[in-house]
Residue, then its C-alpha position, 0 to 999 in steps of 0.5 A: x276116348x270114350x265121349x263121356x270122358x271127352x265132355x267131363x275133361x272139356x268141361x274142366x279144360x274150359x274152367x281152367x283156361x277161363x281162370x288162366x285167362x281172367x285178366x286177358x284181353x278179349x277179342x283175340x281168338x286163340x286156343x289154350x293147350x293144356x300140358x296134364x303131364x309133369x314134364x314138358x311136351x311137344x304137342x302136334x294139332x291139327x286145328x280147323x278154323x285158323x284165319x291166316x297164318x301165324x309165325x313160328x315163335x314160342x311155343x310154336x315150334x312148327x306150322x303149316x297152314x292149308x286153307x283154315x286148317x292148320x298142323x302145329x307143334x305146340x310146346x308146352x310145359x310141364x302141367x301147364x299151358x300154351x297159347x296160341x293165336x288162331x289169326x294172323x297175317x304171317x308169311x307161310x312157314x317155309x320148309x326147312x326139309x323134305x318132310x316126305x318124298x317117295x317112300x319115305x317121311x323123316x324129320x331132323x332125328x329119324x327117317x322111315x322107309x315104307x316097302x312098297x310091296x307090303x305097305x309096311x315100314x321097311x326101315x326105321x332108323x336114326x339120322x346120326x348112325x342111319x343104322x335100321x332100327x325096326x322093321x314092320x308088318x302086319x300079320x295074321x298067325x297063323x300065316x298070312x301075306x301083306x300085299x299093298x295096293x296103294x302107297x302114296x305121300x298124303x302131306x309133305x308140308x312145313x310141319x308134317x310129312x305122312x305117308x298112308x299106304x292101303x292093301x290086304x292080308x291075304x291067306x296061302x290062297x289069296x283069299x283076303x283076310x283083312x284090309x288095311x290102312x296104315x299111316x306113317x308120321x313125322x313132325x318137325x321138331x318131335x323126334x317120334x315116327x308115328x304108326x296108326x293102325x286101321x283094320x277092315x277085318x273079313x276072317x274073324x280070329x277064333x281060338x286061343x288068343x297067343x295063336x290066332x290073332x292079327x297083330x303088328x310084327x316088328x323086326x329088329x337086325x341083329x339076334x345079340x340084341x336084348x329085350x327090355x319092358x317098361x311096366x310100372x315105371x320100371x325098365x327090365x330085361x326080359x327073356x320072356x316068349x310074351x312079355x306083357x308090357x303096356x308101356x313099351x318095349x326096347x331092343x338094346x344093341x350096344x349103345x343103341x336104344x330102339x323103343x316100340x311104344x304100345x300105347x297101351x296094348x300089353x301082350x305081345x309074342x316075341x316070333x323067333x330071336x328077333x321079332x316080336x307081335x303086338x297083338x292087336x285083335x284077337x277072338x272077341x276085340x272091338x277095336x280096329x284102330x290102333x296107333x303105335x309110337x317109335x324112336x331111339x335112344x329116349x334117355x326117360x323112356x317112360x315119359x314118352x310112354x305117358x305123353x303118348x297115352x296122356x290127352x292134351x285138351x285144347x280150348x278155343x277162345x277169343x282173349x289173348x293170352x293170360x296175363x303170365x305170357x302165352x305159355x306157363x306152368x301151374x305145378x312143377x317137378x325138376x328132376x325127369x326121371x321122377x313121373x308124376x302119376x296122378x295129382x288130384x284134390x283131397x280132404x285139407x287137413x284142419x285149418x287149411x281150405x285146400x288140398x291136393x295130393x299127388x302120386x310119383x314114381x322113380x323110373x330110371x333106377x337111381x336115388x336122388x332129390x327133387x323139388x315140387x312147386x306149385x304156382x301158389x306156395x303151399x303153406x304146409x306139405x307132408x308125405x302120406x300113404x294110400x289113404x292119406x294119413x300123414x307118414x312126415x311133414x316136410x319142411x318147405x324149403x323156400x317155394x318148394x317141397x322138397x323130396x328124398x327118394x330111392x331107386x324105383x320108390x313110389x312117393x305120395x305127397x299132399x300139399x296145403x292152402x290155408 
């Protein structure tokens, strides 16, 4: 993110965390983690400046401690916060599984096994069926070989197993192409397999971009399998040979559901009936670090999409938690296939001293109704358009603005304090 950004949403983190905290207790160092999503997350951290270690109790779903430094699961709630104290004097968490060993990490719902000659992921798969999901390597097209010199567990904790494996991309006559470092993640409690990316690259990519790039080619097992993209917050098969798709992408099997979330990167180049590139430097790309997300069967695909390019400040104090509990939340939607897109201040109408407006969208195909609350009851709600004229008022319906929706729809609605 670029530092700008980074110092405006600390400066705001800051002010709310402060306000949340007005009536808390001082001298009780913690952290406030903020959820800017409108469902509820499992949030991994990796936090220096930890004296000793706390116990695992909510919303600490996960923790490992190594000197000051601590790897946690924060759960925290739908555009809300969680606090979490960063003194204590706990027993150190035990772990409940072998989070990485050998060539392989897992948690409780995937487990992934890196290929100890090309450092790539040999297979990804779920614990309940252990049928290969994925495979992956990376590549240069035009042709390339991935050679690993180093495979090795760097973690295997309470928290978090990882495996880091390091080599080269090498051409048709060994000349290294690029260097690698590739990291694979699994924490307790989050059933993803993180993939960071990072390239050293020695032969710059000239030409058409579709033909000369490095990417990450990933590798699925059966050719009746079908392709889907996630855009827009939509879900649609797609027998695109390059399905621009910036939030993910399926391979349905049956009723397997394998997800590949790009984080972003929209252009990938399906490689035959059953593989598929996400380009990552083409002629001209800057970057050189690339994370990438999988997992099966998400029922809501697209919130894993926005948690994962979704920041989650986190603030360090020295009060303990706010008057509410250690964690709360400050706006609420109940229905998840609903996804709140933005939520940010507008122009009140006369009478009123404040007004949000937020933007939502359907993702999964179906009509429904849902509520929308607010830690502070509105005194009046409306739908609106773009430009924040009033389409219809909306009658609260107790604490809660009510909301009708079709398959797919997008729904604007601004909420009011006198």
């Amino acid at each position: 993110m670029d530092s700008s950004l980074t110092a405006l949403e600390m400066h705001w983190a800051k002010k709310l965390a402060d306000r949340i905290q007005a009536r808390s207790t001082e001298g009780q160092p913690g952290l406030v983690v903020f959820n800017p999503c409108g469902f509820t997350r499992r949030v991994a951290l990796e936090i220096d400046g930890f004296r000793g270690a706390i116990p695992v109790a909510d919303p600490v779903k996960a923790a490992e401690f190594s000197g000051t430094t601590a790897r946690l699961v924060v759960e925290v709630p739908s555009l809300g916060f969680a606090w979490v104290p960063r003194a204590g004097n706990a027993a150190p968490p035990k772990p409940r599984i072998k989070l990485a060993d050998g060539l392989t990490v897992r948690n409780e719902f995937i487990e992934c096994d890196v290929d100890a000659t090309t450092g790539g992921i040999r297979s990804f798969r779920d614990l309940r069926t252990r049928a290969t999901r994925f495979g992956q390597q990376l590549v240069f097209n035009p042709g390339s070989k991935m050679i690993a010199r180093d495979v090795r567990v760097t973690n295997s904790g309470a928290a978090l197993g990882e495996i880091v494996s390091t080599g080269d991309l090498v051409n048709d006559h060994d000349e290294i192409l690029a260097t690698f470092k590739q990291r694979v993640r699994a924490w307790l409690g989050r059933p993803v397999l993180e993939l960071r990316i990072e390239l050293d690259v020695k032969h710059q990519p000239t030409g058409y971009p579709w033909h000369a790039f490095y990417g990450a080619r990933f590798g699925w097992r059966d050719e009746r399998a079908v392709l889907f993209r996630g855009v827009n917050g939509s879900n649609a098969q797609t027998g695109y040979t390059r399905p621009v798709s910036p939030d993910y992408l399926e391979v349905r099997l049956g009723a397997e559901r394998s997800f590949l979330f790009t984080g972003g990167l929209p252009f990938v180049q399906r490689h035959g009936a059953r593989m598929a590139d996400v380009i990552l430097v083409p002629e001209g790309e800057q970057a050189r670090t690339f994370d990438l997300l999988l997992a099966t069967d998400r029922d809501v695909p697209m919130q894993t999409a926005q948690g994962w390019v979704s920041p989650s400040p986190v603030v360090f104090t020295e009060k303990g938690p706010p008057a509410i509990g250690a964690a709360g939340w400050l706006a609420h939607i109940d229905m998840p296939s609903l996804l709140l897109m933005s939520l940010r201040p507008c122009a009140p109408s006369e009478g009123a001293n404040r007004a949000i407006a937020g933007s939502l969208i359907e993702t999964t195909g179906f009509s429904g109704t849902a509520d929308l609350q607010f830690a502070r009851d509105p005194n009046t709600a409306a739908l609106v358009d773009g430009m924040g004229n009033v389409l219809q008022p909306l009658a609260m319906n107790g604490d809660a603005i009510p909301l009708e929706y079709s398959a797919g729809e997008t729904l604007r609605v601004k909420a009011e304090w006198i």
